[in-house]
C-alpha positions in Angstrom: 53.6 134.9 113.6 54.8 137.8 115.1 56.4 137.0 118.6 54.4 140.2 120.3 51.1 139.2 118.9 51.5 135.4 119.7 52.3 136.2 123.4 49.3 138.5 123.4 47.2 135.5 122.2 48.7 133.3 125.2 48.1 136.4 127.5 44.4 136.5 126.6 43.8 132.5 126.3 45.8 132.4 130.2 43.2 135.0 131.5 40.4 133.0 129.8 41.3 129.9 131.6 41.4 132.3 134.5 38.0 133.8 134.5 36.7 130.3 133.8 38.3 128.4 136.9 36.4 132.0 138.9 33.6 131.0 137.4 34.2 127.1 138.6 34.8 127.9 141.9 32.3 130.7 142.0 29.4 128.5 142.7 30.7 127.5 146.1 33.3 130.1 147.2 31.7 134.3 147.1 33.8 136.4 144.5 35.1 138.6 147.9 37.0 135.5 149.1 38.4 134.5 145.6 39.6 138.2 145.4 41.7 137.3 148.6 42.7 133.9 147.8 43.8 135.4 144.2 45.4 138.7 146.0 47.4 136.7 148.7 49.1 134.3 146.5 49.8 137.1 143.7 51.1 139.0 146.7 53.5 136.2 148.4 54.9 135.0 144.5 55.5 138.6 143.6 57.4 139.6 146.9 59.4 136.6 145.9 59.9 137.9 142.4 61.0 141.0 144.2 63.3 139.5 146.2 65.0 137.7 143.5 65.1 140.8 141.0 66.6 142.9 144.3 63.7 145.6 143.5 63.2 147.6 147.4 60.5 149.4 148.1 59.8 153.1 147.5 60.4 155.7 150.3 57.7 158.5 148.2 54.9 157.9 146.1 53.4 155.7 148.8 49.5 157.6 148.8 49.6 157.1 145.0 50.5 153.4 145.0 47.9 152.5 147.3 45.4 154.5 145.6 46.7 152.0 142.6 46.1 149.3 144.9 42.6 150.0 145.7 41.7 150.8 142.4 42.7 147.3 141.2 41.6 146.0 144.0 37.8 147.3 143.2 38.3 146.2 139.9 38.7 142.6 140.8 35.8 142.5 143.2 33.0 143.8 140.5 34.6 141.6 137.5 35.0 138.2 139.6 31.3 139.7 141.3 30.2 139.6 137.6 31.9 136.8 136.3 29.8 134.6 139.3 26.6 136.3 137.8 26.6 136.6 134.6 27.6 134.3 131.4 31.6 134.3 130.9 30.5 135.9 127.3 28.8 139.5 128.7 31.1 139.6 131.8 34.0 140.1 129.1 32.7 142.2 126.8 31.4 144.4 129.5 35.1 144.7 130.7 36.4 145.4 127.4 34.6 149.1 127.8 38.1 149.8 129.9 40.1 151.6 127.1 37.4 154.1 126.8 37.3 155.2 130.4 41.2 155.0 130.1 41.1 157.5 127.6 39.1 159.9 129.6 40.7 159.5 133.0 43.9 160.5 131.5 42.7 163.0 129.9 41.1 164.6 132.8 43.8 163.1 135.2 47.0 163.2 133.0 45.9 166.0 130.7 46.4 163.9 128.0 44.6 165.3 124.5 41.3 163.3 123.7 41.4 161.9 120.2 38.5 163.5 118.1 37.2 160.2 117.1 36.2 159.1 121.0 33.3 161.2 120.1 32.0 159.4 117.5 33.1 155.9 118.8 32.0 156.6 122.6 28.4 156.5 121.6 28.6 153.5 119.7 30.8 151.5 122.1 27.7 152.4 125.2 24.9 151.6 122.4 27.0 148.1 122.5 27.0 148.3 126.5 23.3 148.8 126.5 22.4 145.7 124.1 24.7 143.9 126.6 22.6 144.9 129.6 19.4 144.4 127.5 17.3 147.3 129.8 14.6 147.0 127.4 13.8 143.6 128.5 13.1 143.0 131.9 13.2 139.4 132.0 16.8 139.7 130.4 18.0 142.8 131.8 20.2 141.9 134.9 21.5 144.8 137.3 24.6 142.6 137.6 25.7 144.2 134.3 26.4 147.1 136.1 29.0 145.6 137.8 30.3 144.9 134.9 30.8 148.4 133.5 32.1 149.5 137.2 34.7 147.0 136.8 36.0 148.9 133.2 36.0 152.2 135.1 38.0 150.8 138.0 40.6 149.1 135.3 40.6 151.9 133.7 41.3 153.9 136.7 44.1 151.5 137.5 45.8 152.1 134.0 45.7 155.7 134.7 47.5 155.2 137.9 49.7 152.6 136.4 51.1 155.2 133.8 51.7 157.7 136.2 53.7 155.9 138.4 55.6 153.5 135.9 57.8 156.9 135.3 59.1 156.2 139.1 58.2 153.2 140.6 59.0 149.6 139.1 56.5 147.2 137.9 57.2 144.6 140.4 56.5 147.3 142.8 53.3 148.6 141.5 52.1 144.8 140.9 52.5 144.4 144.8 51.0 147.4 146.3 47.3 146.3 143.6 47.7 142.6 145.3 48.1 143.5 149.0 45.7 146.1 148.9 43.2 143.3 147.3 44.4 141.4 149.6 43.4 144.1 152.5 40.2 145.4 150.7 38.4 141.5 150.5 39.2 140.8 154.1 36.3 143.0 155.5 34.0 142.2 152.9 34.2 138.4 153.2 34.4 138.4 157.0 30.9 137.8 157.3 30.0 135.3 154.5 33.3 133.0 154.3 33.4 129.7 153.5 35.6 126.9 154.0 36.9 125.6 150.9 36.8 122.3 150.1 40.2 120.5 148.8 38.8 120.8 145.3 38.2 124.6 145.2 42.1 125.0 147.3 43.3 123.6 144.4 41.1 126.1 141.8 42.3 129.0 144.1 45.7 128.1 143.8 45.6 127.4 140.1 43.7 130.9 139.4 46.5 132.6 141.8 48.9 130.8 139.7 47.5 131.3 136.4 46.7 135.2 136.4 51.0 135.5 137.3 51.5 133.7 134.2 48.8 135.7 132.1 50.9 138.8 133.3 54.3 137.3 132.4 53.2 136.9 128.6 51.2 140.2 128.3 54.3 141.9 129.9 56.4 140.0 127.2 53.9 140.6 124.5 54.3 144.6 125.2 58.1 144.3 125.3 58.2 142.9 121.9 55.1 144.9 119.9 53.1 147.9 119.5 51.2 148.7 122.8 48.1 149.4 120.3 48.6 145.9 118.3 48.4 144.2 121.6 45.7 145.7 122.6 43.5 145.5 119.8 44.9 141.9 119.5 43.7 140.9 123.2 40.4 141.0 121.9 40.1 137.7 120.9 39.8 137.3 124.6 36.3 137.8 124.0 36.0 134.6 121.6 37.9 132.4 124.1 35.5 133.2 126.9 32.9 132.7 125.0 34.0 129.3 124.4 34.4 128.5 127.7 31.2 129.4 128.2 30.1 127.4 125.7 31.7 124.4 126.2 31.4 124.0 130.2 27.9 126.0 130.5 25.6 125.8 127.3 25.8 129.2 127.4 24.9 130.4 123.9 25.1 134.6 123.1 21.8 136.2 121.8 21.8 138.4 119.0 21.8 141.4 121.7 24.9 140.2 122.6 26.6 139.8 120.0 25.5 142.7 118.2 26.3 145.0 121.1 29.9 142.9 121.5 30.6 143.9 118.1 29.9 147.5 118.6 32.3 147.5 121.7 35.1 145.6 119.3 35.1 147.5 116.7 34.6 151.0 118.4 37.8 149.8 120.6 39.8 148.9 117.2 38.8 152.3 115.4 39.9 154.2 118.6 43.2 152.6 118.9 44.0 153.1 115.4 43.3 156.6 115.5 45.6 157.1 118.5 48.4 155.1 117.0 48.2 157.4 114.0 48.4 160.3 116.3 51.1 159.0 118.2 53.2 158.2 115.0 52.5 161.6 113.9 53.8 163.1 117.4 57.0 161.3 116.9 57.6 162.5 113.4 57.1 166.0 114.4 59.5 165.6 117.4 62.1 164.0 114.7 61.8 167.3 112.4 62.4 169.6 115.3 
């Protein structure tokens, strides 16, 4: 197997695991103070990574790496916030709608062309969203799940961020200012509902802190060695591994709904990052002519 594509599998099973243990410790500890627990331990191991690497912080570009920060920052809060309330399953698939707001915040942002097949896809991959969400049924339709699809739009804010400052800022860099602004952003919001953890979720915290750094460390691997398109496509399987967490530790078995409108999301997202790796290889050809 390909070495990109294998660490993207171990990328996607790490963040599983992840999203799991939140789930765990979620029953005792609110989503706002696992967002800080995460943030502040992401924060301290990457400021050692920095130190190590001899990366220094930026002079300029500050305003745009903290507007980084509290994108990412939002994003955790809804997806952990919906990962506490919803099955592991829908939470997942929900957050998978990220590539399509991507796509439109750089193109608005970035001025980035839109790919003519987003407007075929884009309707398919919300008619997925909506069987997620189930409004038709009231007794299955949760307003949760609009957390969910606020935490896509914040990602996908985030990536837009990420690829503008990745020109000028390093990575380490940018991975500090989104965990000390989460860090920041969860203090006020937990102030008023925090709760002493017990030894058992310390050592949760410290294993989902832990965990997510090594998630990062093999997609950041996976991209170095593949396609940025093959990974992403490939980090769907994500999906299935939550799912089977889920499963496994919860009994929690997808509806037809759900998996219907998970397989809408899917395939929409494959079809749409073919499309732009076509377009991309054509770009480069054209620059190789001229």
């Amino acid at each position: 197997m390909n070495k990109g594509i294998l660490l993207a599998l171990l990328s996607s099973l790490v963040f599983s695991i992840m999203n799991a243990l939140v789930k765990l410790v979620s029953a005792d500890i609110p989503s706002s103070e696992i967002v800080f627990f995460r943030s502040v331990i992401g924060t301290a191991l990457i400021y050692l990574l920095m130190r190590k690497k001899k990366v220094s912080f930026s002079k300029s570009g500050v305003p745009m790496l903290a507007l980084r920060g509290v994108l990412g920052a939002f994003y955790l809060l809804a997806y952990f916030y919906t990962i506490s309330k919803l099955p592991l399953t829908e939470a997942s698939i929900l957050a998978h709608l990220s590539p399509f707001f991507a796509i439109l915040c750089a193109s608005f942002f970035l001025k980035e062309r839109l790919p003519k097949v987003i407007w075929i896809v884009l309707p398919a991959a919300f008619a997925g969203a909506l069987l997620v969400m189930k409004p038709f049924d009231p007794s299955a339709y949760s307003i949760y799940a609009l957390a969910g699809i606020l935490s896509a739009v914040f990602a996908a804010g985030a990536a837009t961020s990420i690829r503008y400052l990745s020109k000028k800022h390093h990575a380490y860099e940018i991975v500090f200012y989104f965990l000390a602004t989460g860090t920041v952003v969860s203090i006020p919001l937990m102030w008023g509902q925090f709760v002493v953890p017990t030894l058992a979720d310390w050592f949760i915290l410290v294993c989902i802190g832990a965990v997510s750094l090594a998630g990062q460390i093999f997609l950041t691997g996976a991209f170095t060695h593949e396609n940025v398109v093959v990974v992403e496509v490939t980090r769907y399987i994500g999906i299935v591994f939550n799912a089977m967490w889920g499963l496994i530790f919860w009994l929690e078995v997808p509806d037809s709904f759900t998996v219907l409108g998970g397989a809408l999301i899917v395939l929409s997202c494959i079809l749409l990052s073919r499309k732009k790796n076509s377009r991309l290889k054509a770009e480069k050809e054209q620059v190789k002519v001229v």
